[in-house]
C-alpha positions in Angstrom: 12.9 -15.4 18.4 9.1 -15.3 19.4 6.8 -18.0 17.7 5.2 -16.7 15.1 2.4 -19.7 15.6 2.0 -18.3 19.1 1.4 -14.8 17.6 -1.3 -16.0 15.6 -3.2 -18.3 17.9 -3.3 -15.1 20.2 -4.6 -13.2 17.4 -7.7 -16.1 16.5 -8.2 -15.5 20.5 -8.6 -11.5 20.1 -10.4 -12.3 17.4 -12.6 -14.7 18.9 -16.3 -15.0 17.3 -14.9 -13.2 14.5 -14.3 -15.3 11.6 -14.3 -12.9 8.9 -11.7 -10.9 10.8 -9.6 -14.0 11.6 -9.3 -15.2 7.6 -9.1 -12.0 6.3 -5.1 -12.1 8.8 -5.0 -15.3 8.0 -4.9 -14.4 4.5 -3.1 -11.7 4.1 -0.5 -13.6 6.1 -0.2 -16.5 3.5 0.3 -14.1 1.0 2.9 -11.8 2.9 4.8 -15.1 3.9 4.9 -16.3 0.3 6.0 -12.8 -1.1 8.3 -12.6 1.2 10.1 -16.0 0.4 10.1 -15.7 -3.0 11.3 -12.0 -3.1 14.5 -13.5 -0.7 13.8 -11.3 2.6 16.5 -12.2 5.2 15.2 -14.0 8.0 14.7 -10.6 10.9 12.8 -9.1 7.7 10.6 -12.1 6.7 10.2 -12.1 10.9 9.0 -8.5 10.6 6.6 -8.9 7.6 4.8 -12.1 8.9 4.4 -10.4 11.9 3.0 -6.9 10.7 0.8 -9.3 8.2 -1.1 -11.3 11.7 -1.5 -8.0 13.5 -2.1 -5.3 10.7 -5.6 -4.8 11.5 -5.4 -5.3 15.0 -6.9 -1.5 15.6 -10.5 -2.1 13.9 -11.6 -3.4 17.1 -10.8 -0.5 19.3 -11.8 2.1 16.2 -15.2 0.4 15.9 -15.7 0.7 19.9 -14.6 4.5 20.1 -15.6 6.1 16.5 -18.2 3.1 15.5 -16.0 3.2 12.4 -13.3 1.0 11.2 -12.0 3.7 8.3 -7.9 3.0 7.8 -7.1 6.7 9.6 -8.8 5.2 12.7 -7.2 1.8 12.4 -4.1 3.1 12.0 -4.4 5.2 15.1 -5.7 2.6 17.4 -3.6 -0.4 16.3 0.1 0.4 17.3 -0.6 0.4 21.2 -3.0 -2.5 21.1 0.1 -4.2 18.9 2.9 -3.1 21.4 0.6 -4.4 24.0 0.2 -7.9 22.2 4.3 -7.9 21.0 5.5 -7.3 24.7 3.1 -10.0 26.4 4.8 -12.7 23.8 8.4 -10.8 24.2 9.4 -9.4 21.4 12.6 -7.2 21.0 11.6 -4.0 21.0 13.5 -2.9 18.0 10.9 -5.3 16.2 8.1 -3.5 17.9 9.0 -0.6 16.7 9.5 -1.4 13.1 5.9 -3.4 13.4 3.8 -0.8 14.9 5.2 1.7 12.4 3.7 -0.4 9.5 0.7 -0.8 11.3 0.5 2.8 12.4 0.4 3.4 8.9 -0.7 0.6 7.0 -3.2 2.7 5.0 -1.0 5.4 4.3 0.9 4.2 0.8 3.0 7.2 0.7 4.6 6.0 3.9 6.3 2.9 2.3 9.7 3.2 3.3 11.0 -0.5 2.7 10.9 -3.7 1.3 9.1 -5.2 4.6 6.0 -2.5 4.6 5.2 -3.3 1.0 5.1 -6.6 1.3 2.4 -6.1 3.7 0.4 -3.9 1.8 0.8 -5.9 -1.2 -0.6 -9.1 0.8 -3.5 -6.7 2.2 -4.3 -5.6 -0.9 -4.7 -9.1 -2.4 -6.6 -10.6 0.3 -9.1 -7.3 0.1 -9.5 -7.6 -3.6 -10.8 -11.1 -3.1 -13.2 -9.9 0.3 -14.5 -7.0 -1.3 -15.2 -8.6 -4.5 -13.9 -5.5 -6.3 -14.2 -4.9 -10.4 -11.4 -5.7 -12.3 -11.0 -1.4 -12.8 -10.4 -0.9 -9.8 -7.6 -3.6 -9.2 -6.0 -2.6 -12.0 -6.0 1.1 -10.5 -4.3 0.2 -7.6 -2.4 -2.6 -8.9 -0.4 0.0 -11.4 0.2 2.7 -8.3 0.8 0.5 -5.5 2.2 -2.9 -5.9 6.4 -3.1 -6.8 7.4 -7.1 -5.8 7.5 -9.0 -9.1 6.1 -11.6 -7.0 2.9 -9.9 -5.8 2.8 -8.9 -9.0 2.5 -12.4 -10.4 0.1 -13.3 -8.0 -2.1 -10.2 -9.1 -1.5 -11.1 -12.7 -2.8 -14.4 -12.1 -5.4 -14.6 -10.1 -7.3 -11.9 -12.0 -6.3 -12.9 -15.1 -4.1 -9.1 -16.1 -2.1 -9.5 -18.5 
């Protein structure tokens, strides 16, 4: 299996000069790595949701360039190739490919959640953009009643803002 160390050190270097960028997957990693472990993902799963966590964002760069906006529709359309590209070049199994660039194809879209794996991700997203964003407590709770399902990124919600 690929090295999911080599993944990320090739992300910093996409990323380069970018530090907000490079936390922010660096983040939402930690938190998709810990969900995942503590909500018992077989191994080709937790592979597939650490993965989808480092490159998630990976289309901002190329929406920013071609729309000068970084909006999730154009993120989600510009990130699967740029991922693919990225996956191949480190030699992923394509069936991994696959299952990665559809979570990042839609990683905005929460209607699209069609496993375990993808809402892991957006869970860990979500926590790390609460934080970024320095949102009101309103608005966390909004999405934190529609969106989040794992009891464990919901105990991490909980606590860190203090919810229940």
């Amino acid at each position: 299996m690929v090295s999911l160390n080599e993944l990320a050190l090739k992300m910093i270097e996409y990323y380069r000069n970018d530090p907000k960028r490079i936390n922010h997957f660096i983040k939402v990693h930690a938190y998709a790595k810990l969900i995942a472990e503590e909500e018992h993902l077989d191994k080709e799963n937790q592979f597939i949701v650490e993965s989808a966590a480092y490159l998630h964002d990976i289309g901002i760069r190329n929406a920013e360039a071609k729309y000068n906006s970084s909006i999730g529709e154009l993120q989600e359309k510009e990130g699967p190739e740029e991922a693919r590209k990225m996956m191949e070049e480190l030699g992923y199994d394509e069936r991994h490919i696959e299952r990665i660039c559809y979570i990042i194809g839609h990683n905005h879209t929460y209607t699209a959640i069609d496993n375990i794996d993808f809402q892991i991700v957006v869970e860990a997203n979500l926590i790390a953009n609460y934080y970024d964003e320095n949102l009101l407590k309103e608005n966390i709770l909004y999405s934190y009643d529609k969106v989040f399902k794992t009891d464990t990124g919901k105990i991490i919600i909980e606590t860190i803002y203090n919810l229940v």
